[in-house]
C-alpha positions as CSV (number, residue, x, y, z in Angstrom):
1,X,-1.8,9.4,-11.3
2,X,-2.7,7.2,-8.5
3,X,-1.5,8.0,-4.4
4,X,-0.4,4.7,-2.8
5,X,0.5,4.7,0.4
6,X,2.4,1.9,2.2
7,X,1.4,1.9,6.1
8,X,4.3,0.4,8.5
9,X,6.9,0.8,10.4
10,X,9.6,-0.3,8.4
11,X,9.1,-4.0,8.8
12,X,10.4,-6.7,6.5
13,X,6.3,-7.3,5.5
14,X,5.8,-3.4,4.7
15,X,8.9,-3.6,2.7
16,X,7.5,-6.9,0.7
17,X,4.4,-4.8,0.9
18,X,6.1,-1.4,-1.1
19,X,7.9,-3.8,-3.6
20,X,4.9,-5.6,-4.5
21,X,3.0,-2.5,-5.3
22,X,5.9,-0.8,-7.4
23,X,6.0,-4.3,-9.3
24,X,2.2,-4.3,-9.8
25,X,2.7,-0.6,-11.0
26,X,5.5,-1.7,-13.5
27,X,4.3,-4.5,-15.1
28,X,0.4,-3.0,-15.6
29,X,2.1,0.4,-16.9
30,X,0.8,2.5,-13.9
31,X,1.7,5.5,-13.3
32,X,1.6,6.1,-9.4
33,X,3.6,7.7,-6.6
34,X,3.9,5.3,-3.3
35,X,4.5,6.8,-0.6
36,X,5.8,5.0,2.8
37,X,3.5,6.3,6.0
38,X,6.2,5.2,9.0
39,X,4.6,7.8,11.3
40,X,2.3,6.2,14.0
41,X,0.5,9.3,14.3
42,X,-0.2,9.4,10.5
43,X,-0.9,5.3,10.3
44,X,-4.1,6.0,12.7
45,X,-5.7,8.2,10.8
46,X,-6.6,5.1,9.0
47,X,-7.8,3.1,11.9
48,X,-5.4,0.5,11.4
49,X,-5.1,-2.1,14.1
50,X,-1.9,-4.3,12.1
51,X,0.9,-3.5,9.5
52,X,1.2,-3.3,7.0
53,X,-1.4,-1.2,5.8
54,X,-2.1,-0.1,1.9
55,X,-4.2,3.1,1.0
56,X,-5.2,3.9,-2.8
57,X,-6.6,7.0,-3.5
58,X,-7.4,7.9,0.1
59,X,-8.7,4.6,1.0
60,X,-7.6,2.0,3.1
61,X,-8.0,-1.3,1.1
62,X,-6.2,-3.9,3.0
63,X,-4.6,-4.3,6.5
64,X,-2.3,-6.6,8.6
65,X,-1.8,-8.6,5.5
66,X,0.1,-8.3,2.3
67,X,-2.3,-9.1,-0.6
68,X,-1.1,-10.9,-3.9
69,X,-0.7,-9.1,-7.3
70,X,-4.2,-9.4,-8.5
71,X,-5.6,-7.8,-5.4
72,X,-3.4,-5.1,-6.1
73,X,-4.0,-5.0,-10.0
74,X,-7.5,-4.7,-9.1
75,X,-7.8,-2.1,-6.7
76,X,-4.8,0.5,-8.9
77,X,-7.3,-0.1,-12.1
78,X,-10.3,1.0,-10.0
């Protein structure tokens, strides 16, 4: 099963962020559990300087952006 984990605050691009994802998820038959990281404490642990943030599998694969579906497809098959 894969860890996601959506970094942000809460904004309206974290929330585009965490629906994008569970869409990506859905429509590839993924099984994976996404988790939003809202503590700032928590966020820099990934040395993030923008939000939102997204984390597969313990590594941070895109920041202070919100990348498009294939992006996503690609880095949930890895």
């Amino acid at each position: 099963m894969l860890n996601v984990k959506v970094l942000g605050s809460g904004c309206a691009n974290c929330k585009r962020l965490e629906q994008r994802v569970q869409k990506v998820l859905a429509d590839h038959g993924l099984e994976g559990e996404v988790e939003k990281v809202t503590d700032y404490g928590e966020m820099m642990r990934w040395n993030i300087l923008k939000t939102p943030g997204l984390v597969v599998n313990d590594v941070l694969v895109a920041s202070g952006r919100i990348p498009n579906e294939d992006e996503i497809a690609g880095w949930l098959a890895k």
